[in-house]
C-alpha positions as CSV (number, residue, x, y, z in Angstrom):
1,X,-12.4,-25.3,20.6
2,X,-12.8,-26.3,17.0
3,X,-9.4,-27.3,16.4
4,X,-8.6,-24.8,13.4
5,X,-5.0,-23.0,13.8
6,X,-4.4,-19.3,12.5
7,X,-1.4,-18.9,10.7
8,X,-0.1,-15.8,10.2
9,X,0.1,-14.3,6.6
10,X,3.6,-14.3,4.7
11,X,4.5,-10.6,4.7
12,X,7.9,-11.3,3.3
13,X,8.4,-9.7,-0.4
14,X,8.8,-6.0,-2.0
15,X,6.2,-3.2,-2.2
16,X,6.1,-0.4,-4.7
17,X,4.0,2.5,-4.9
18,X,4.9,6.5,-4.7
19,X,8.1,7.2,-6.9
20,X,7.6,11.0,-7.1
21,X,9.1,13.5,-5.5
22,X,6.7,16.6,-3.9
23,X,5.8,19.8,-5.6
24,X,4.9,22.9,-4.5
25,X,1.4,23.2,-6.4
26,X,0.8,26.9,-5.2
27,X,0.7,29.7,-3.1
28,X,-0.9,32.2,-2.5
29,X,-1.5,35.5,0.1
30,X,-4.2,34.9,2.3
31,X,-6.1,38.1,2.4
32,X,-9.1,36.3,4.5
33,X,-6.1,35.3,7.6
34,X,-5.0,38.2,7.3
35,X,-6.2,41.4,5.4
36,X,-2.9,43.1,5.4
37,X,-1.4,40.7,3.2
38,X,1.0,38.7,5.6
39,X,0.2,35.4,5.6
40,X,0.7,32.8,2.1
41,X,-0.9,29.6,2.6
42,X,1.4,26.7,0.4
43,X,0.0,24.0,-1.3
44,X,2.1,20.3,-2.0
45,X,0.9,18.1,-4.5
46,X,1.1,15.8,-1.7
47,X,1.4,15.3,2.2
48,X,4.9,15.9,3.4
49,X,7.1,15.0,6.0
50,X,6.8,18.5,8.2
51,X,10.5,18.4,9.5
52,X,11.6,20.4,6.7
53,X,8.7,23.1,5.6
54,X,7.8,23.3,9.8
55,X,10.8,25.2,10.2
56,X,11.0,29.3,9.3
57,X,14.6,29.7,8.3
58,X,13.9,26.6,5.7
59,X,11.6,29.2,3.2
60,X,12.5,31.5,1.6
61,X,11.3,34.9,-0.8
62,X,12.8,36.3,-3.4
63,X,12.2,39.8,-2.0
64,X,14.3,38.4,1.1
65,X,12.0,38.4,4.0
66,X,11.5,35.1,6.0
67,X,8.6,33.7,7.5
68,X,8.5,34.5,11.4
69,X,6.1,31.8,11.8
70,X,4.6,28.2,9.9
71,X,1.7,26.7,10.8
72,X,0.5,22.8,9.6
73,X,-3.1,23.2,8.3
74,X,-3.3,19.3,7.0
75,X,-0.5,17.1,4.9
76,X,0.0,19.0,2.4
77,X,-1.1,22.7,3.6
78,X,1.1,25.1,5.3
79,X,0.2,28.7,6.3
80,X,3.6,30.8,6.9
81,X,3.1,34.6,8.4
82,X,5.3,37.4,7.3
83,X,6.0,40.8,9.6
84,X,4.8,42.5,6.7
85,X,2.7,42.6,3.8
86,X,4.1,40.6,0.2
87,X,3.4,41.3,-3.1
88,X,2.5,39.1,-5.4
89,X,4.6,37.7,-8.0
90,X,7.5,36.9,-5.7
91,X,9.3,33.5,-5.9
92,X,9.2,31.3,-2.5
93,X,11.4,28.9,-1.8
94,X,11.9,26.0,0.4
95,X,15.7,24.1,1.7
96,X,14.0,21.1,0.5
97,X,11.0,18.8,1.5
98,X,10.1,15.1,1.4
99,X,7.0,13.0,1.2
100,X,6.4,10.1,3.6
101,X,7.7,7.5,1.3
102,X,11.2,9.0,1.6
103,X,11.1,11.1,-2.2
104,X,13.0,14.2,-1.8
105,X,12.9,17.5,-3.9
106,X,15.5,20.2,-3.3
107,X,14.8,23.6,-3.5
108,X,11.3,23.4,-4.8
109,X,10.1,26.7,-5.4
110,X,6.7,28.7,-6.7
111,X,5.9,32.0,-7.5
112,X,3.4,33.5,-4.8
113,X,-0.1,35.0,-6.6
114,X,-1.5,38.1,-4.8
């Protein structure tokens, strides 16, 4: 025993960092998942809190079909499946989304490329 005593760091005080609310960067349809044109993978321009774009009902298109199904690929990728085939050009929508630090956008939305 050498005598020395740990003290634990002063973690008191204000932190700062992310300010900005997410985007949806892109989408697109996913002929590779799926060759018959049903699936649109979504891209964030950051990783977001999955309560809101995990849910079907939360998205949607401006043709007015609604995703039967969302999967999480990684923070900031989503994969939602259709019953049938999109065209490109289409807006998607989403209720609204947040990132981890608590920024919120409301009804983000992007137009789907084909």
């Amino acid at each position: 025993h050498s005598g020395l005593v740990m003290t634990p760091a002063n973690l008191v005080g204000t932190t700062s960092g992310d300010a900005v609310a997410p985007t949806l960067q892109q989408a697109f349809i996913n002929y590779r998942a799926d060759f018959q044109g049903r699936i649109v993978d979504v891209y964030f321009d950051e990783d977001v809190d999955s309560a809101m774009p995990s849910v079907p009902t939360a998205w949607s298109l401006s043709g007015g079909a609604l995703p039967t199904q969302v999967q999480i690929l990684d923070g900031h990728l989503y994969r939602l499946t259709f019953t049938s085939a999109l065209a490109g050009g289409e807006t998607l929508s989403l209720a609204s989304v947040s990132d981890p630090a608590g920024n919120t956008t409301t009804s983000p939305s992007v137009v789907v490329v084909d």
